[in-house]
C-alpha positions in Angstrom: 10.8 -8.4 -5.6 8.6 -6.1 -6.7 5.8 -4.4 -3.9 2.8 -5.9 -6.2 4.6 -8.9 -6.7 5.3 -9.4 -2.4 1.4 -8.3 -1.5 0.2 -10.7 -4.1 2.5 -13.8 -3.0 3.0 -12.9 1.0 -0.2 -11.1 1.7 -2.8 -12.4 -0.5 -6.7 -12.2 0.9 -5.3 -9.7 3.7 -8.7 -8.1 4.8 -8.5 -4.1 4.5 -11.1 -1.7 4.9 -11.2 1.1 3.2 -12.9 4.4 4.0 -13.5 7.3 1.3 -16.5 9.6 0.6 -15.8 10.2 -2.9 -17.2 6.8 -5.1 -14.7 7.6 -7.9 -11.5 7.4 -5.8 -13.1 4.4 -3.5 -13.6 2.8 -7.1 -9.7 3.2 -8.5 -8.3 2.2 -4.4 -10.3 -1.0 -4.6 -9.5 -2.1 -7.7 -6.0 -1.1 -7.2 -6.1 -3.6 -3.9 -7.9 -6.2 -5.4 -5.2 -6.0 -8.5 -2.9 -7.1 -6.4 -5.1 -10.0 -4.4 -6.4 -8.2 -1.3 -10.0 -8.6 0.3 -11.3 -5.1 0.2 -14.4 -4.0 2.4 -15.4 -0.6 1.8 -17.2 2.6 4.2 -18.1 6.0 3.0 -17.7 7.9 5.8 -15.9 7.3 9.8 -19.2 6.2 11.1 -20.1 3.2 8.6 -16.0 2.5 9.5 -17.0 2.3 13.1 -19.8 -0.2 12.5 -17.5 -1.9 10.8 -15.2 -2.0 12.6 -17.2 -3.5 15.7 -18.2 -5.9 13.7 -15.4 -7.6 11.6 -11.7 -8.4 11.8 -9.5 -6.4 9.5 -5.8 -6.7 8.9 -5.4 -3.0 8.0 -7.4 0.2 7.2 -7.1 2.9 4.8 -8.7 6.4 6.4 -9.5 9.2 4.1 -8.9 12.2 6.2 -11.7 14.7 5.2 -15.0 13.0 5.4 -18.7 13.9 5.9 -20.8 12.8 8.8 -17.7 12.1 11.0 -13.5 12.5 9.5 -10.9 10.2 9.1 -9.3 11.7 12.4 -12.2 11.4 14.4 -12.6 7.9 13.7 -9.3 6.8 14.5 -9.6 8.5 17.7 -12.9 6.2 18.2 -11.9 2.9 16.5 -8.3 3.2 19.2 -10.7 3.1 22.2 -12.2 0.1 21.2 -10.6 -3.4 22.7 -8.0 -5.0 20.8 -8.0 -2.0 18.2 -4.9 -0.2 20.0 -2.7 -1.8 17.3 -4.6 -2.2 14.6 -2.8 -0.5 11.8 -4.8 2.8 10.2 -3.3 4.3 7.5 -4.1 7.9 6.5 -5.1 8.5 2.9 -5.2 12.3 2.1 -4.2 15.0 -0.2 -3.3 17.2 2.3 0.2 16.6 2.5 1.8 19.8 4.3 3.6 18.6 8.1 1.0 19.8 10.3 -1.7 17.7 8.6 0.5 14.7 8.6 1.3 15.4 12.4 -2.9 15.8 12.8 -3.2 12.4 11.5 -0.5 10.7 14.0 -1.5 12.7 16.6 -5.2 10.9 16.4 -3.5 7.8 16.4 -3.0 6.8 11.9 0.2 4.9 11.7 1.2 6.1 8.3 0.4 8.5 5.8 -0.2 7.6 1.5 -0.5 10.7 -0.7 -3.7 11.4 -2.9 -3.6 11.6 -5.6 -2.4 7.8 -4.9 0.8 6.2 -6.3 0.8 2.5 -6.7 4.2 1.8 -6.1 3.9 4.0 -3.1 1.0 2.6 -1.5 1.8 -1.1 -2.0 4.9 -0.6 0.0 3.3 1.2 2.2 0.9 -2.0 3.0 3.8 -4.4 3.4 5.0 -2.3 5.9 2.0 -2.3 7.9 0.3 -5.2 6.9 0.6 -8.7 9.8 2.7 -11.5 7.7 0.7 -14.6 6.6 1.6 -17.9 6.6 3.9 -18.7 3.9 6.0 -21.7 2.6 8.6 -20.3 4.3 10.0 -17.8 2.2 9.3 -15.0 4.9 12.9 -14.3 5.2 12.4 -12.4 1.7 9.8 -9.8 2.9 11.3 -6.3 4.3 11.5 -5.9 7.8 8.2 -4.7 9.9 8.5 -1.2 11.2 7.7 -0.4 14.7 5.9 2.2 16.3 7.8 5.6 16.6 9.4 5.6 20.1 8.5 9.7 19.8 4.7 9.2 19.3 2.0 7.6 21.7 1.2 4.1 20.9 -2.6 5.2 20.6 -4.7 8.3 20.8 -6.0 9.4 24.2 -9.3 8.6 24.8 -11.5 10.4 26.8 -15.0 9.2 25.6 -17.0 6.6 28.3 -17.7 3.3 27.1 -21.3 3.4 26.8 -21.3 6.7 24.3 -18.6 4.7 22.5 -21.4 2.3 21.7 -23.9 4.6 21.1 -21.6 6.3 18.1 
């Protein structure tokens, strides 16, 4: 089955949030997403992702790396020291594509990487990876097994920031 095919007939209205500065490539991700039956809610930068993120439940989120007012890494860092987020999948979402900025992004605690400019194909299957199963009609055995967390990597990011400032940011 086809990755556009799966997402729209095993993870339909799957809430992501996506996070980019730049309004042209936040346009073309969510329609992407929506083309394929997702529930997109959108930030522009890691702080309006934070708010967010306090405030709703999402199934998965796209990070943009390089970001004004507070990066794609940085928020990760935050959004892992909030309860319940430890597993939350992030995804990184980033032209920079050399090793050391893909190890930045794990380091902070993104679960997977998609290229910009983006590839369809590429980032669909990149959701089903990622992306908590839904109920079905029990045709789950079709989907492609779930990958786990890298046995090499921390689970989450280390965080070193008190509660209270946590809320304050």
């Amino acid at each position: 089955m086809d990755a556009d095919k799966t997402l729209r007939s095993h993870y339909a209205g799957s809430k992501i949030l996506l996070v980019e500065d730049n309004a042209i490539n936040r346009e073309v991700a969510v329609e992407l997403l929506h083309g394929v039956s997702l529930s997109i809610d959108t930030a522009e930068n890691g702080r309006v992702a934070l708010e967010k993120v306090r405030s709703n439940q999402y199934d998965l989120i796209l990070m943009d790396v390089q970001m004004p007012e507070m990066d794609g890494l940085e928020a990760t860092r935050l959004i892992r020291c909030m309860d319940g987020k430890a597993e939350l999948p992030i995804l990184a979402m980033t032209a920079n594509a050399f090793d050391e900025d893909r190890q930045a992004c794990m380091t902070a605690g993104m679960n997977d990487f998609v290229a910009k400019p983006v590839n369809p194909d590429n980032l669909y299957s990149t959701l089903i990876k990622w992306l908590p199963e839904r109920e079905t009609d029990g045709t789950s055995a079709l989907l492609p097994e779930k990958s786990t967390a890298d046995p090499g990597r921390p689970a989450l990011a280390l965080c070193l920031i008190h509660p209270e400032r946590l809320k304050s940011l």
